[in-house]
C-alpha positions in Angstrom: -6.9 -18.0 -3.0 -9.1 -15.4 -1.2 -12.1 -18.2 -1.3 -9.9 -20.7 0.8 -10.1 -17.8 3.9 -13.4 -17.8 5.0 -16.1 -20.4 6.0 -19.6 -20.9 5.3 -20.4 -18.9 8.3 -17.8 -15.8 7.3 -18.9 -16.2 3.4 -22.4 -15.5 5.3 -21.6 -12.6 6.9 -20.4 -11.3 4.1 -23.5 -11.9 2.0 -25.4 -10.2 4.4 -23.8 -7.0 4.9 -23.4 -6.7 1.1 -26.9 -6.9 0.5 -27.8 -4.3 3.3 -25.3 -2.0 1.7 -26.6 -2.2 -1.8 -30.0 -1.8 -0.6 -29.1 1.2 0.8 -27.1 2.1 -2.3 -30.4 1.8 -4.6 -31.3 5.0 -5.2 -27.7 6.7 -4.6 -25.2 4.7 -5.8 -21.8 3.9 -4.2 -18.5 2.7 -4.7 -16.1 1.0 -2.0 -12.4 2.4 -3.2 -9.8 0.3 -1.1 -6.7 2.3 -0.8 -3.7 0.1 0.2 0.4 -0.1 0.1 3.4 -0.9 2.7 4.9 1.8 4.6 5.7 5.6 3.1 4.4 4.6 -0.4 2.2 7.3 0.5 -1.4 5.9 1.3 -2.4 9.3 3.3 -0.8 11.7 0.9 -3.0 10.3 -1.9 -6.3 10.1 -0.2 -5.9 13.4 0.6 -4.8 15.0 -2.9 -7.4 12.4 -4.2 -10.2 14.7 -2.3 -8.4 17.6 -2.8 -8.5 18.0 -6.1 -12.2 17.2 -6.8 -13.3 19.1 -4.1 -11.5 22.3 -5.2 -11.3 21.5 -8.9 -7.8 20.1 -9.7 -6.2 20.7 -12.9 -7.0 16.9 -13.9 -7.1 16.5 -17.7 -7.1 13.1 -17.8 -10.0 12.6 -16.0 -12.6 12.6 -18.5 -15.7 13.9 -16.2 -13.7 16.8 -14.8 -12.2 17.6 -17.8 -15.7 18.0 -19.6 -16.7 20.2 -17.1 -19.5 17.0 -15.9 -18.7 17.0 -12.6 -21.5 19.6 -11.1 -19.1 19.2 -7.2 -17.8 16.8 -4.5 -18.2 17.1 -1.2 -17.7 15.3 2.3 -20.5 13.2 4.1 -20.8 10.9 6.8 -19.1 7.6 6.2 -21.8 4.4 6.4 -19.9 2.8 8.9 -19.7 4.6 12.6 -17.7 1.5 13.7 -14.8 2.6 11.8 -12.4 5.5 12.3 -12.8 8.4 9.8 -9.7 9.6 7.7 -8.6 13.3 9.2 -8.5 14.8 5.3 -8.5 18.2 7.2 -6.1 17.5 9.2 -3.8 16.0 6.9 -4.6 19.0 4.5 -3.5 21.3 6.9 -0.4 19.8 7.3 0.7 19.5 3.7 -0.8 23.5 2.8 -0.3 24.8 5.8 3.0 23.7 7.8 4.3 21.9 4.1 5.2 18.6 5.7 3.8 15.1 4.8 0.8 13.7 7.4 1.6 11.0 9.7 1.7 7.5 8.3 -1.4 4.9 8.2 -1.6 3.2 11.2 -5.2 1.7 10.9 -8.1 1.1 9.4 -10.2 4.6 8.6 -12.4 5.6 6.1 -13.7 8.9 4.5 -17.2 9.3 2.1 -17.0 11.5 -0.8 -19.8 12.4 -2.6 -19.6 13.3 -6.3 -23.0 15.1 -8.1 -22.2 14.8 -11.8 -24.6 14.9 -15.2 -24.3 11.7 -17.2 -22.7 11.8 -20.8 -25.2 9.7 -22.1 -28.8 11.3 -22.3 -30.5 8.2 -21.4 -28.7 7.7 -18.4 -29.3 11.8 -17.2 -33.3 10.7 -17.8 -32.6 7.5 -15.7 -29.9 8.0 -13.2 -29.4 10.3 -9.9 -26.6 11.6 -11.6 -24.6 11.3 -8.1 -21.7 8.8 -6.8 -20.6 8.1 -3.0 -16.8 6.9 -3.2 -16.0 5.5 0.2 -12.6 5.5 0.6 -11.1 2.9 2.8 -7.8 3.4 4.1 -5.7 0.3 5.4 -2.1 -0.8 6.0 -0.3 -2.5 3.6 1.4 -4.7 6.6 -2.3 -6.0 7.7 -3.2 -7.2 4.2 -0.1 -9.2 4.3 -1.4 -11.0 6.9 -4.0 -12.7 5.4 -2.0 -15.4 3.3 -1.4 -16.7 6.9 -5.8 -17.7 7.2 -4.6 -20.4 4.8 -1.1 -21.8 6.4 -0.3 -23.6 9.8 1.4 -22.8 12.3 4.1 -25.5 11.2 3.9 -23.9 7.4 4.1 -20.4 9.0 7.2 -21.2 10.6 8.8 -22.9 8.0 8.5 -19.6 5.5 9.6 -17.4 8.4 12.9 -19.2 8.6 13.4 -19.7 4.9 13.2 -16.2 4.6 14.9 -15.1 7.5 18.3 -17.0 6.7 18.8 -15.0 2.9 21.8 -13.3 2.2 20.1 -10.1 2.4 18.5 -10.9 5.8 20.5 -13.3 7.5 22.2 -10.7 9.7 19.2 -8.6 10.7 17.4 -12.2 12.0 20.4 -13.7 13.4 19.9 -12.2 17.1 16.3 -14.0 16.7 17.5 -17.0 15.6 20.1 -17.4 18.1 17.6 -17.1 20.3 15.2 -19.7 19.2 18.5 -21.9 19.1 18.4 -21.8 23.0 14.9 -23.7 23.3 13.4 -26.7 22.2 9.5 -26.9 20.6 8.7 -29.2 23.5 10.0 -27.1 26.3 7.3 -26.4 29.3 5.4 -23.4 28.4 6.9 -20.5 30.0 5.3 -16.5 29.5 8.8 -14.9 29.4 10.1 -17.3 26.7 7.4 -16.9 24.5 7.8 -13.1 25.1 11.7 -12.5 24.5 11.3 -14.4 21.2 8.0 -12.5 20.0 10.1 -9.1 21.2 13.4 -10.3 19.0 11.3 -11.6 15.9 9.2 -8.2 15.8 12.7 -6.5 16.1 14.3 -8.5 13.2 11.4 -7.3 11.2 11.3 -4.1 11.9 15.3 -3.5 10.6 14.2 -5.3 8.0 11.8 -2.2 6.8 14.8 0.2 7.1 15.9 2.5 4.1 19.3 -0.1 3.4 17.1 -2.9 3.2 13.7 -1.7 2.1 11.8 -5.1 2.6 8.6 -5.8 2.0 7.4 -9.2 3.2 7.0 -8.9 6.5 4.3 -10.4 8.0 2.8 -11.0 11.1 1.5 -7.1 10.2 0.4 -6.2 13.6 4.1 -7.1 14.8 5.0 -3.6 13.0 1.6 -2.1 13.7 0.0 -3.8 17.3 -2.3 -0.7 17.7 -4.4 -1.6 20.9 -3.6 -5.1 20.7 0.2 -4.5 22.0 1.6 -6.7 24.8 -1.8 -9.3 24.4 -1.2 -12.9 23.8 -2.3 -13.1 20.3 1.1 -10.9 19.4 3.0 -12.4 22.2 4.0 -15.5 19.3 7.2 -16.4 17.1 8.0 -19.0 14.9 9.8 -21.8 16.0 12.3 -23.9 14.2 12.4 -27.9 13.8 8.6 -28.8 14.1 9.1 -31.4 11.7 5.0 -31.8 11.4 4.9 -32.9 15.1 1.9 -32.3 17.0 2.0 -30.1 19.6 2.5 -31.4 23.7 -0.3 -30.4 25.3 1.8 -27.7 27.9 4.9 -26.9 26.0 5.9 -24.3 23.8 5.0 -25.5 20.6 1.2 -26.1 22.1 1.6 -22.3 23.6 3.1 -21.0 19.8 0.4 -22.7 17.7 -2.7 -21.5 20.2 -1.5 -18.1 19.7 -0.7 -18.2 16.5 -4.3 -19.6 15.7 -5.7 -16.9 18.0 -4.2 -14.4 15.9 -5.8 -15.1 12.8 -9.3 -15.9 14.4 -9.7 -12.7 16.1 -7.2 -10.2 14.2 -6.6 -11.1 10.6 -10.1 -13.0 9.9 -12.4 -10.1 10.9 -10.1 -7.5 9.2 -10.7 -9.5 5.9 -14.3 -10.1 6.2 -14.7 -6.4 7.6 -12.9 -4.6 5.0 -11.4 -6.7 2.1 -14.4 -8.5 1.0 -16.5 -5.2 0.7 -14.5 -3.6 -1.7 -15.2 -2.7 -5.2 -12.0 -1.1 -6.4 -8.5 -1.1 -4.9 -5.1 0.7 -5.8 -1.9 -0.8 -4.3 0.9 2.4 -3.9 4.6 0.8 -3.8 7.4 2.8 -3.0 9.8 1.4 -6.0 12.0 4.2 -5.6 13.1 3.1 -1.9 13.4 -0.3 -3.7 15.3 0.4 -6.1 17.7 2.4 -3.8 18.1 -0.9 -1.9 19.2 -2.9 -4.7 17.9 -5.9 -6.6 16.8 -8.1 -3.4 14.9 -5.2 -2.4 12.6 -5.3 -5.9 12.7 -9.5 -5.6 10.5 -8.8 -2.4 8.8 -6.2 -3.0 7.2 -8.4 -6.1 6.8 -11.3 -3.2 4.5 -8.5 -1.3 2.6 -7.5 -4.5 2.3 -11.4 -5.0 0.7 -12.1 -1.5 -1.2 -9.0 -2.4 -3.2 -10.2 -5.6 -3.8 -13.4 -4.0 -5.5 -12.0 -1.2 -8.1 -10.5 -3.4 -11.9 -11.6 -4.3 -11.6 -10.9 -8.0 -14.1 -10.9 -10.8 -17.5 -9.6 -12.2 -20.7 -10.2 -11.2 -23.9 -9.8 -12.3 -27.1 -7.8 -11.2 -28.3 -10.6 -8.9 -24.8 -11.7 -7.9 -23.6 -8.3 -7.0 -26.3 -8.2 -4.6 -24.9 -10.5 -2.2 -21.3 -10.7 -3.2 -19.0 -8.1 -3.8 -15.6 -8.3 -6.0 -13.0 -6.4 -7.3 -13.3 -5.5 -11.1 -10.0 -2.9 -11.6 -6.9 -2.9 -9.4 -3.9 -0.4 -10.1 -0.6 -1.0 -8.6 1.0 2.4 -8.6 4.7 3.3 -8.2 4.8 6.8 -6.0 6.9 9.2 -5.5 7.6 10.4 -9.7 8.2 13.2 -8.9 12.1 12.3 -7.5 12.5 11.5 -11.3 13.2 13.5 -14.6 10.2 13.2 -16.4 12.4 11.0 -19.0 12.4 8.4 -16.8 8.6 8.4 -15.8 7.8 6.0 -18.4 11.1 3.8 -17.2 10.0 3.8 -13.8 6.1 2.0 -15.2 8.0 -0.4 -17.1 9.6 -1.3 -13.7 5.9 -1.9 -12.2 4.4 -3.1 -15.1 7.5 -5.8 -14.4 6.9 -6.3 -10.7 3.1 -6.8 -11.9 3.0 -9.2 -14.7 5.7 -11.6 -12.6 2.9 -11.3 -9.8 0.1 -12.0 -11.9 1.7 -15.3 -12.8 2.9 -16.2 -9.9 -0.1 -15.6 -8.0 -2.3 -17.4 -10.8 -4.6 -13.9 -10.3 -7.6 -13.7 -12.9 -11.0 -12.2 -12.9 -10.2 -8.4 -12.7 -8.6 -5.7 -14.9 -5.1 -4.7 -13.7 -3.2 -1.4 -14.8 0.0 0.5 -13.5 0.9 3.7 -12.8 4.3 6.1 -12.0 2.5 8.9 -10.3 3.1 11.6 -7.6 -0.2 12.3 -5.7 1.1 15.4 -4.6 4.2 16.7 -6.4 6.9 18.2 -4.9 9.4 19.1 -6.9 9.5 21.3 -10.6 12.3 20.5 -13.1 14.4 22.9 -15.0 18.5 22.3 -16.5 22.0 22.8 -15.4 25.1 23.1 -17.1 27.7 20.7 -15.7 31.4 20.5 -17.2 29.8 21.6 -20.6 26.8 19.0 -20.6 23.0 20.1 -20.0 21.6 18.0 -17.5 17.6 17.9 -16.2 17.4 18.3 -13.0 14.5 18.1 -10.3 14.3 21.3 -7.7 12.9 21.0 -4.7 13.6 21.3 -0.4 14.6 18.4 0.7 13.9 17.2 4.1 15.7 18.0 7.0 18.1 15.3 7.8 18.1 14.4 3.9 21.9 13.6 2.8 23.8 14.0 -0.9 27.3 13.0 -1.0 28.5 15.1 2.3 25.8 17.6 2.5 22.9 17.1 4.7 19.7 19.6 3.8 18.6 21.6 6.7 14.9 21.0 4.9 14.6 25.0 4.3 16.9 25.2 1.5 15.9 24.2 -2.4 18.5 22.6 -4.4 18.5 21.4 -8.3 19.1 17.6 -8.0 20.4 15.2 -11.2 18.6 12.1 -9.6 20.2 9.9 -12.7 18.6 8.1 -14.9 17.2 4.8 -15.0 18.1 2.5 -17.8 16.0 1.9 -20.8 16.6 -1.8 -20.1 14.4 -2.7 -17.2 15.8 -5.7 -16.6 19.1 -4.7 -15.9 17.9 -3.5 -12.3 16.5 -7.1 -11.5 20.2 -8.1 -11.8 19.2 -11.3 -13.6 22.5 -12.4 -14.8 23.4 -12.1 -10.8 21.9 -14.0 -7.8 18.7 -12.6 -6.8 18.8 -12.4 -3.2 22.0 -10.2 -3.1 21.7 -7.2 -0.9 22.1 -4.0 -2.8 24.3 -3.4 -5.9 25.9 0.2 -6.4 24.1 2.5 -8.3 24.1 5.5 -10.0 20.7 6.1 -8.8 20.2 8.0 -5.3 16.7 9.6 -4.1 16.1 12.0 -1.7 12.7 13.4 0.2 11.4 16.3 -0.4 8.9 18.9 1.1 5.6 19.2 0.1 5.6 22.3 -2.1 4.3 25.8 -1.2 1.1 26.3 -3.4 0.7 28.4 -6.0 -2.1 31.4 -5.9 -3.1 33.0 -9.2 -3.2 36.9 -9.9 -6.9 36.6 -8.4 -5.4 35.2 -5.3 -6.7 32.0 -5.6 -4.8 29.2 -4.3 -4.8 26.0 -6.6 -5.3 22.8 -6.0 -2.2 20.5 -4.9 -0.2 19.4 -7.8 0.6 15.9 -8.8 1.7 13.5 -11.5 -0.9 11.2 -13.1 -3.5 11.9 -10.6 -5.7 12.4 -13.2 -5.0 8.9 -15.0 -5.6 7.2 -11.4 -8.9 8.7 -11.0 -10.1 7.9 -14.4 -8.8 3.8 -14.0 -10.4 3.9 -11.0 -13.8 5.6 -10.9 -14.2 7.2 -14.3 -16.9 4.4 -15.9 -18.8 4.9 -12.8 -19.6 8.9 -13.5 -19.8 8.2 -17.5 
């Protein structure tokens, strides 16, 4: 799909660019690592462990250079491109170690260059090679990468979806104030600024409830709705889909005509460039969903958050190249879609919880007809916050997870002040998958009771040894990420 949204022109571009970064790339190779997911799946937190840990030396057996003691260090550099905000890591370090509270969420694009010196485990590769790697990180919203299914739809197409959507069970009553409102006006009313602007204001409303903790959603575009950044209050957001357009063409001077010019505006000067700026220069990418909030929310909750991981793949320039190729064109050979957040789980139920992905996965690799790169899942913690231990309950050991929940953070009638630890059974989830798909029950049902409750937690205090060294930040399958994602690259 990713080849239907751009022209000759933007495929141009592209070309270009790519070959002035690989030239520069000759002697010092890089890597572009896109790091993607929707809201709190905890993009930030893992860039920032990610560089962490090789910086300082994380306890990372999995990662086969670190672990054989071939990684010489990593460090910071400038990143290539000045246009383009850099990721605060100290910042966001210093609010995990320091006040032990998770950094602010993505709200745009921002990148950060790391810069790994490493000795080669082949020895004709050490005689050949620089025996040094530059991983730039690029950070982006989920929310914007959902936009860019729209480069390929209508505006008649895009309002279509939006209603189809907006009228299931479990969203019918978070959209209904929008839709009410779009009841009051016809497509071929007279333009008029304050029409177009209470619907755009009630739509972007609808959407936002939709990303609530109850409801979880995931499919939620126009992204910039959610996320306007300097583009707030300009025309190209001031849009909303309208209803009944039965394939009409548009009056010149009426809404519709207004709709559809925005609409079109939109993708032309927000969603195109992101894609051609960003997405088509990456060489990796790892997608972080937040299946626990998901799952929380019940079985319509996981039916669209595989819709998002759907739209995701099929945004993607897949495949491999060759020497002369890669030159001019680059594509994404490996994708992980990780599951965060493990660390709210028993370890027993680790392995459950990537059965869960490797679910929401497969279903979106069919559905979105995705070939041409390798594809692997994870149930990781890029920062763990909790330890586990046992408690005797009514005669019955139970594991338990103990941590400080947040403040604010509810179980039953308690509500955590976020400076008290507690031991937490968090339940289990079932060896049978399927059974929290609900497929014997309809699919677009809001949530189902469960036994299954999550709570957030504190970023932990960090251990020192008896040296009085402080350690690196801990985490759960860290280490496997790093080696899916950049370990042939530093073999």
């Amino acid at each position: 799909m990713a080849s239907s949204l751009t022209t000759f022109t933007d495929e141009a571009r592209i070309a270009f660019d790519t070959l002035s970064g690989r030239t520069a790339g000759l002697f010092f190779p890089s890597i572009r690592l896109g790091v993607t997911g929707l809201s709190r799946a905890g993009k930030t937190v893992f860039i920032t462990a990610f560089v962490h840990n090789l910086i300082h030396g994380g306890r990372l057996p999995l990662f086969e250079a670190q672990k054989s003691g071939r990684i010489a260090r990593a460090f910071l550099e400038e990143q290539p491109d000045d246009a383009v905000p850099r990721f605060q890591y100290e910042d966001h370090v210093a609010t995990l170690v320091g006040q032990r509270l998770w950094p602010q969420s993505t709200r745009a694009v921002s990148e950060l260059r790391l810069t790994i010196e490493y000795e080669s485990a082949s020895g004709w590769n050490r005689m050949f090679a620089a025996g040094r790697l530059a991983v730039d990180i690029v950070d982006y919203p989920g929310e914007w990468l959902l936009d860019l299914p729209l480069l390929g739809k209508s505006f008649t197409d895009f309002s279509r979806e939006a209603f189809d959507l907006a009228r299931l069970p479990v969203r019918a009553d978070l959209s209904q104030a929008w839709r009410e409102l779009n009841a009051t006006v016809a497509p071929d009313d007279d333009a008029d600024e304050m029409t177009a602007r209470r619907l755009a204001e009630s739509f972007a409303a609808y959407l936002l409830a939709c990303k609530h903790d109850d409801r979880a959603l995931s499919t939620l575009p126009p992204g910039r709705f959610l996320m306007p950044g300097d583009l707030e209050g300009s025309p190209a957001l001031t849009f909303a889909p309208l209803s009944d357009l039965d394939g009409r063409r548009a009056r010149p001077g009426s809404l519709h005509a207004m709709m559809e010019r925005r609409y079109d505006a939109y993708k032309t000067h927000v969603v195109k460039p992101f894609f051609r700026e960003h997405i088509a220069r990456l060489d990796r990418q790892i997608v972080l969903i937040d299946a626990m909030q998901a799952l929380n929310a019940g079985p319509a909750a996981l039916a669209d958050l595989e819709r998002a991981v759907t739209e995701i793949l099929a945004c993607f320039r897949p495949g491999r190249g060759n020497f002369l190729t890669d030159l001019v064109s680059r594509r994404i050979d490996r994708i992980l879609i990780a599951a965060t957040k493990a660390d709210h789980l028993h370890h027993e139920s680790h392995d459950r919880l990537q059965a869960i992905v490797r679910r929401i996965a497969d279903r979106a690799i069919a559905r979105a007809n995705f070939t041409g790169a390798t594809v692997d899942v994870a149930a990781m913690a890029a920062v763990r916050a909790t330890r586990e231990g046992t408690v005797k309950q009514d005669g019955e050991t139970l594991p338990v997870i103990i941590g400080m929940p947040l403040a604010g953070e509810r179980i039953g009638t308690q509500t955590f002040d976020g400076n008290t630890e507690t031991a937490i059974f968090p339940g289990d989830l079932p060896e049978d998958v399927r059974t929290v798909f609900a497929e014997n029950a309809d699919p677009e049902n809001g949530a189902t009771d469960s036994a299954l409750r999550f709570v957030r937690f504190r970023p932990p205090k960090l251990e020192r040894t008896a040296e009085g060294v402080t350690l690196s930040l801990p985490h759960i399958r860290l280490d496997r990420a790093l080696q899916f994602l950049i370990g042939d690259r530093l073999a």
